[in-house]
C-alpha positions as CSV (number, residue, x, y, z in Angstrom):
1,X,197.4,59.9,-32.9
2,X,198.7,63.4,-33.9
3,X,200.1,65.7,-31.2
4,X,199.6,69.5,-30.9
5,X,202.9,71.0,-29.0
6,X,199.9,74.1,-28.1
7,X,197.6,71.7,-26.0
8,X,200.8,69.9,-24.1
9,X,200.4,71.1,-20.5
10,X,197.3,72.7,-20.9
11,X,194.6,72.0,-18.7
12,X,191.7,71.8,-21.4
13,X,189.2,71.9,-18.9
14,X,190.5,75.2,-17.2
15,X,188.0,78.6,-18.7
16,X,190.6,80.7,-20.8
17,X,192.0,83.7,-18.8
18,X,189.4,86.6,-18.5
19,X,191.1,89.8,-19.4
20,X,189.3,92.8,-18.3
21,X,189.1,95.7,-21.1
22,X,191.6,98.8,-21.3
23,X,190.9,101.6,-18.9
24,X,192.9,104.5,-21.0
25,X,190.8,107.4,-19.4
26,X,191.2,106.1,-15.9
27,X,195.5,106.0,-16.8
28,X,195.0,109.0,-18.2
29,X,194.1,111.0,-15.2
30,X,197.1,108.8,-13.1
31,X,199.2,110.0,-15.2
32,X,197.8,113.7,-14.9
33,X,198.4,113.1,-11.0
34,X,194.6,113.5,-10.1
35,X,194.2,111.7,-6.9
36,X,192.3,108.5,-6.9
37,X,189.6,110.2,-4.8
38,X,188.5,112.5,-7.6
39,X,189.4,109.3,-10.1
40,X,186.8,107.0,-8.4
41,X,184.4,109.7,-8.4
42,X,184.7,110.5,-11.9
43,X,185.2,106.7,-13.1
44,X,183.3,104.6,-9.9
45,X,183.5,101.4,-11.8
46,X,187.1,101.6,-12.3
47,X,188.6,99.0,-9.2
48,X,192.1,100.3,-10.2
49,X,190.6,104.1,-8.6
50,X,189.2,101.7,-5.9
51,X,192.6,99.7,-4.9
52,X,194.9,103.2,-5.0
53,X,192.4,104.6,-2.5
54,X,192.8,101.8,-0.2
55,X,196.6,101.6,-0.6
56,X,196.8,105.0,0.4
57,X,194.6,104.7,3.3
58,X,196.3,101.3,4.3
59,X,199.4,103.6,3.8
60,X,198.3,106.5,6.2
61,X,197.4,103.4,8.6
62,X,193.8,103.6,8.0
63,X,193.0,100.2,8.0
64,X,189.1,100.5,8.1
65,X,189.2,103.1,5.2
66,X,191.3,100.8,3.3
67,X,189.0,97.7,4.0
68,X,186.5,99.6,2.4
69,X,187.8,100.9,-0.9
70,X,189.3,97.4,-1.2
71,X,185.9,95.9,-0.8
72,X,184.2,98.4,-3.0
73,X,187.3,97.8,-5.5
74,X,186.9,94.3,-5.5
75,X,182.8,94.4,-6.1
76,X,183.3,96.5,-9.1
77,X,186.0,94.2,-10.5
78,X,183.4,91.1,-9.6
79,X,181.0,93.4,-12.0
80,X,183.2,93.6,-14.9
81,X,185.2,90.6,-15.0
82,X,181.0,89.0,-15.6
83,X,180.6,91.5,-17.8
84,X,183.8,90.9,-19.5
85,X,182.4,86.6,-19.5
86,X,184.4,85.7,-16.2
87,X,182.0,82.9,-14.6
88,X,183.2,82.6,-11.0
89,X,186.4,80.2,-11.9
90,X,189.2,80.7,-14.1
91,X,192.5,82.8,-14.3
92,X,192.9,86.6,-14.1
93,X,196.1,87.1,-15.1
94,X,198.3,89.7,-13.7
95,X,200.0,90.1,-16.5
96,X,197.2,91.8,-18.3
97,X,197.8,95.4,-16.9
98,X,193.8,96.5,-16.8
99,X,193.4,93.2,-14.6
100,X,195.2,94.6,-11.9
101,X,193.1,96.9,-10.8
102,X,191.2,94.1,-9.5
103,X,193.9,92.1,-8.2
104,X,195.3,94.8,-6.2
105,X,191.9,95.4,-4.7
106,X,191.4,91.8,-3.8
107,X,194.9,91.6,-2.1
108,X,194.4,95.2,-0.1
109,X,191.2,93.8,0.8
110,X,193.3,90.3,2.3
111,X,195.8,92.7,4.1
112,X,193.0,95.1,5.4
113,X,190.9,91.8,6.4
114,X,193.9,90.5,8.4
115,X,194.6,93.6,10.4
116,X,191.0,93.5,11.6
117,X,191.0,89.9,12.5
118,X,188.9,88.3,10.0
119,X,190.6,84.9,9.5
120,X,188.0,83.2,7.5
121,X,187.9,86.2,5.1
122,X,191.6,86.1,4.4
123,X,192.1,82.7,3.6
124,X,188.8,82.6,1.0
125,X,191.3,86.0,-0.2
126,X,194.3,84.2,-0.3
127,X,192.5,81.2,-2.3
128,X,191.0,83.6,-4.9
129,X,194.3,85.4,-5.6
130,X,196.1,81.6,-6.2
131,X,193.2,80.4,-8.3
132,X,193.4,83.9,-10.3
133,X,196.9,84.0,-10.7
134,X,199.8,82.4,-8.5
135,X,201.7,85.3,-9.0
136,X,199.7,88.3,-8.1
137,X,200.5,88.2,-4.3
138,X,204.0,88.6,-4.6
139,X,204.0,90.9,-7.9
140,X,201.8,93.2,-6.2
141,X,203.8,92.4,-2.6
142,X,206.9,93.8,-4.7
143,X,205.2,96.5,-6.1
């Protein structure tokens, strides 16, 4: 019996880790200094337009405002990481950089969900942010 050093550790029956395609016209217009407002409108799909808008609501103490870009944020990135073959399990890496988007909007979506007492909601959050990647909460936490 041969052993492969690759598969050692591996869970073989884990789906490989979705990576969600490069968003260069999104970080284009972050990097211009457009606000994510005018980003979201011009690029509604994009969750990273979605989770800035509720990080500066959440911010500005706008906690219903920020519930909903999260949730909108976190819809879209549902959307693309099917389109991109995600089927409902399976990591999301934080490391990939155009998967973050989505990961920050789930974990606003958790802090906003807290703040307006919706237990249940949080913990199904907190779950989905372990399953996608252990350690998105506290890289995003860090900022």
């Amino acid at each position: 019996m041969s052993s492969d050093a690759s598969i050692v550790g591996k869970n073989l029956m884990q789906p490989a880790p979705t990576q969600l395609p490069e968003e260069p016209e999104v970080l284009a217009r972050i990097e211009a200094g457009d606000l994510p407002e005018d980003i979201a409108i011009r690029f509604p799909k994009s969750s990273l337009a979605w989770a800035l808008m509720a990080e500066d609501a959440w911010a500005e103490g706008r906690t219903i405002d920020a519930y909903a870009f999260a949730r909108v944020g976190y819809h879209r990135g549902l959307d693309s990481l099917r389109g991109a073959g995600w089927r409902g399990a399976g990591p999301v890496p934080y490391s990939h950089e155009p998967n973050r988007g989505f990961l920050r909007s789930l974990y606003m979506l958790g802090l906003a969900a807290s703040a307006i007492g919706e237990g249940e909601e949080v913990h199904r959050i907190e779950a989905f942010l372990m399953d996608a990647d252990p350690t998105a909460t506290e890289q995003i936490a860090q900022g």
